[in-house]
C-alpha positions as CSV (number, residue, x, y, z in Angstrom):
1,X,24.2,3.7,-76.8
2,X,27.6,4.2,-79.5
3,X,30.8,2.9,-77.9
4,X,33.0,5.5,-76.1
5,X,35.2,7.0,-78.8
6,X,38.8,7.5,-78.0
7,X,40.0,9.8,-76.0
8,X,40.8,13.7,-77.1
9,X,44.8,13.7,-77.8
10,X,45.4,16.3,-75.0
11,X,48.0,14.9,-72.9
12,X,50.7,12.0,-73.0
13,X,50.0,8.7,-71.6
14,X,52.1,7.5,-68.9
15,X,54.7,4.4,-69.6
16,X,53.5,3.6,-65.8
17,X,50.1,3.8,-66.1
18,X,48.1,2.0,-63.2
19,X,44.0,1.6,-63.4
20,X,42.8,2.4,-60.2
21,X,39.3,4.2,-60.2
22,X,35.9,3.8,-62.7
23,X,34.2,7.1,-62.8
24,X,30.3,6.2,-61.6
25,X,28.7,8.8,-61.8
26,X,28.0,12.7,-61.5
27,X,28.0,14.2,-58.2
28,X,25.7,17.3,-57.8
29,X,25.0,20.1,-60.4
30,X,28.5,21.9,-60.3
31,X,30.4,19.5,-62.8
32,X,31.8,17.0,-59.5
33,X,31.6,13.2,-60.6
34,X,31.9,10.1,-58.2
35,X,34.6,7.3,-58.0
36,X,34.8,4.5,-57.3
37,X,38.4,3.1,-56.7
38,X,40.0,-0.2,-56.9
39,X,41.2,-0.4,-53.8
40,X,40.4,0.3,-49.8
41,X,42.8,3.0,-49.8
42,X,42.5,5.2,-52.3
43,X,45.6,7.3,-52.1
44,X,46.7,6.7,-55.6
45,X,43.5,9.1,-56.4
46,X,45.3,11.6,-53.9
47,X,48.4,11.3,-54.9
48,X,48.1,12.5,-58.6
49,X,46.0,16.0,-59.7
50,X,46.6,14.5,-63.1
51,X,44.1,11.7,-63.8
52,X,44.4,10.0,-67.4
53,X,41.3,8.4,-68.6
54,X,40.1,5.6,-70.9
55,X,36.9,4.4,-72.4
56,X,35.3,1.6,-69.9
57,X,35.9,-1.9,-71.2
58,X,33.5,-3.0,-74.0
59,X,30.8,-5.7,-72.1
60,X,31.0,-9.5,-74.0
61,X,27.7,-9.7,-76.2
62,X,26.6,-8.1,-78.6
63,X,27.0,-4.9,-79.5
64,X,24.6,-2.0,-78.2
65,X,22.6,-0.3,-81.1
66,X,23.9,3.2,-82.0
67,X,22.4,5.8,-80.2
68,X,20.9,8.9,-82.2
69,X,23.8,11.2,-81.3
70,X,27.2,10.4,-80.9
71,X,29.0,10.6,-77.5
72,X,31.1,13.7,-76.4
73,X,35.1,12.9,-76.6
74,X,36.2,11.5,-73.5
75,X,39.1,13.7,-72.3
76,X,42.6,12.1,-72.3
77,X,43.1,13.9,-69.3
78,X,41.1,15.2,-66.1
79,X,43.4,18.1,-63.9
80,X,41.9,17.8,-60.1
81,X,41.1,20.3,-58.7
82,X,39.8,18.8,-54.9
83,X,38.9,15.1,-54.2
84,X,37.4,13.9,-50.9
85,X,36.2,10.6,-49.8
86,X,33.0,10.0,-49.5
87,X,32.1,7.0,-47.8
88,X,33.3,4.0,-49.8
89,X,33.5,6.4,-52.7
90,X,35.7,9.6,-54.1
91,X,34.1,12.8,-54.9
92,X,35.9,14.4,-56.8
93,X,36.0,18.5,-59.4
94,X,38.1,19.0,-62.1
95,X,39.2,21.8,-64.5
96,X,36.9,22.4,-67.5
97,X,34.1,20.2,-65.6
98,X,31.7,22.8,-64.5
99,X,28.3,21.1,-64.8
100,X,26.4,18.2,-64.5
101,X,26.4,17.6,-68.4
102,X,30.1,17.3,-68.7
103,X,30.2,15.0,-65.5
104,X,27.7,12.8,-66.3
105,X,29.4,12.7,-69.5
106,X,32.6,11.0,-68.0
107,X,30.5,7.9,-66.7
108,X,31.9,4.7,-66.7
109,X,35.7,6.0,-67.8
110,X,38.9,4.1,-66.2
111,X,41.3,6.0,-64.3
112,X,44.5,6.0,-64.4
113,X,47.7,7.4,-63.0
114,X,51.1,7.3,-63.1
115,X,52.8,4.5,-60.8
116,X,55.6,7.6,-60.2
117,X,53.1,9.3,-58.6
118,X,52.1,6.8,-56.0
119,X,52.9,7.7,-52.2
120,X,55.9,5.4,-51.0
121,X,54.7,2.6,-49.3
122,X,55.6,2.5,-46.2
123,X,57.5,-0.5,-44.3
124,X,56.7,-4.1,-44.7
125,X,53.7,-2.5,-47.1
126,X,53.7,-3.1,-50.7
127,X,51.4,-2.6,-53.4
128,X,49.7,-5.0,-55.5
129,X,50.8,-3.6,-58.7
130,X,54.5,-4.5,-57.9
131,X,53.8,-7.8,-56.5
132,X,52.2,-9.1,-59.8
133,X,54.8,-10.9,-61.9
134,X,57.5,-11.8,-59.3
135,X,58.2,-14.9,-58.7
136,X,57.5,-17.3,-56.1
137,X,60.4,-19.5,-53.7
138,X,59.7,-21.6,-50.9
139,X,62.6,-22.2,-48.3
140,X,63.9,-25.2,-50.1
141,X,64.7,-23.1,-52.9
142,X,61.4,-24.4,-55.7
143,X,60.0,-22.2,-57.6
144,X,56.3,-22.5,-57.0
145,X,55.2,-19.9,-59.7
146,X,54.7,-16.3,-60.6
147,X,52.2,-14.2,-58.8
148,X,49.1,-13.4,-60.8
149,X,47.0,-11.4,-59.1
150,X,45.9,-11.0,-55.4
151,X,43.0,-11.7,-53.8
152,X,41.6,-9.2,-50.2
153,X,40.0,-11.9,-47.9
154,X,39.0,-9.0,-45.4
155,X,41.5,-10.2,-42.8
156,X,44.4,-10.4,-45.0
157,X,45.7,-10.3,-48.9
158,X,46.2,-14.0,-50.5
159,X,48.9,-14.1,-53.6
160,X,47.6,-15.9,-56.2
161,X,51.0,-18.1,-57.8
162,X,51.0,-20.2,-61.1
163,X,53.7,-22.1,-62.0
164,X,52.4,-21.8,-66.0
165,X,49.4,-19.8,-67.4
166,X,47.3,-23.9,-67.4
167,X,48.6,-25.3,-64.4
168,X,46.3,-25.1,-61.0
169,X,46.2,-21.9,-59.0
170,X,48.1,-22.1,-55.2
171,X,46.8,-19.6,-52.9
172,X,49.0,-18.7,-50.7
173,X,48.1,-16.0,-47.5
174,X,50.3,-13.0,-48.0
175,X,50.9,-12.7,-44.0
176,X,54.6,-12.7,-41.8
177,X,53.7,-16.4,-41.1
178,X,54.1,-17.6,-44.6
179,X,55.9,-14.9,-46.5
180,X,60.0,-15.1,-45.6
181,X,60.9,-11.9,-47.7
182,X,60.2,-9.9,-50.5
183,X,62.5,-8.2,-52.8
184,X,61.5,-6.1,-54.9
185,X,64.3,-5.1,-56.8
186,X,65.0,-9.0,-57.8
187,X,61.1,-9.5,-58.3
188,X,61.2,-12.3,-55.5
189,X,59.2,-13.5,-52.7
190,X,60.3,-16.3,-50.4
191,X,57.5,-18.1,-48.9
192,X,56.7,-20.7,-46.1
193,X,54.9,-22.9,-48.1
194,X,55.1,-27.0,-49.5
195,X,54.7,-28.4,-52.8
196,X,51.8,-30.3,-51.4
197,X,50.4,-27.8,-50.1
């Protein structure tokens, strides 16, 4: 199979991009596709009707031999039409995607909308996107690091903090027990937690 080309030029890229979805897979005959999304909660899907794709990451190895034809351009942009959960999943229709051809035909594209577009979280809720690159206080005042990612346990959400990009990994449980504060306007978190620990 050729490598996704790029997408068509048909709409501006967001500044504030956020992945959150993969497109899996068509859905029925009448041009719906599945998706799967990042994250439990898919609102970000339900927040935007403007859905801005990219071609799926290239897998390490080798690459695939050509295929005979080339690949239909990806659009730049999908305009929802209706989206729906479905089960762990996203159903979802959009304009200009009237079949099963042009579905399948968006298989394995990342989806991305704008962070301005994201419903407001709501108290004492945050989302993951803004917690990655803030850095990381305990109550004496250390810095212990920079979040780099976060990790869903099933009970709870665990920051991931390193104090430089080779240095060992503290996990620290993102729960009221541990986590003093965050502030998001100065990109800080105060935290619970030892030097030892």
């Amino acid at each position: 199979m050729a490598a996704a080309p790029d997408p068509a030029p048909d709409a501006e890229f967001p500044a504030d991009a956020i992945e959150v979805a993969r497109i899996a897979d068509a859905w029925g005959i009448k041009g719906w596709f599945r998706v799967q999304p990042h994250a439990k909660d898919p609102q970000a899907l339900f927040s935007s009707k403007r859905w801005f794709l990219r071609p799926p990451e290239p897998r390490p190895g080798p690459p695939p031999r050509a295929a005979q034809t080339p690949l239909p351009a990806l659009p730049a942009l999908l305009r929802i039409t209706a989206a729906r959960e479905h089960g762990d999943d996203v159903v979802a229709a959009a304009r200009d995607i009237d079949d099963r051809s042009a579905a399948e035909a968006l298989r394995g594209a990342r989806v991305f909308v704008a962070r301005s577009s994201f419903p407001t979280a709501g108290d004492g809720e945050f989302y993951w996107v803004d917690l990655i690159g803030m850095q990381v206080h305990n109550r004496d005042g250390v810095k212990l690091g920079e979040v780099s990612g976060l990790l869903d346990n099933g009970a709870h959400s665990v920051l991931q903090v390193r104090a430089a990009p080779d240095a060992a990994e503290r996990l620290i449980p993102f729960v009221a027990a541990y986590v003093d504060r965050v502030d998001l306007a100065a990109r800080r978190i105060d935290v619970d937690w030892g030097l030892d620990y």
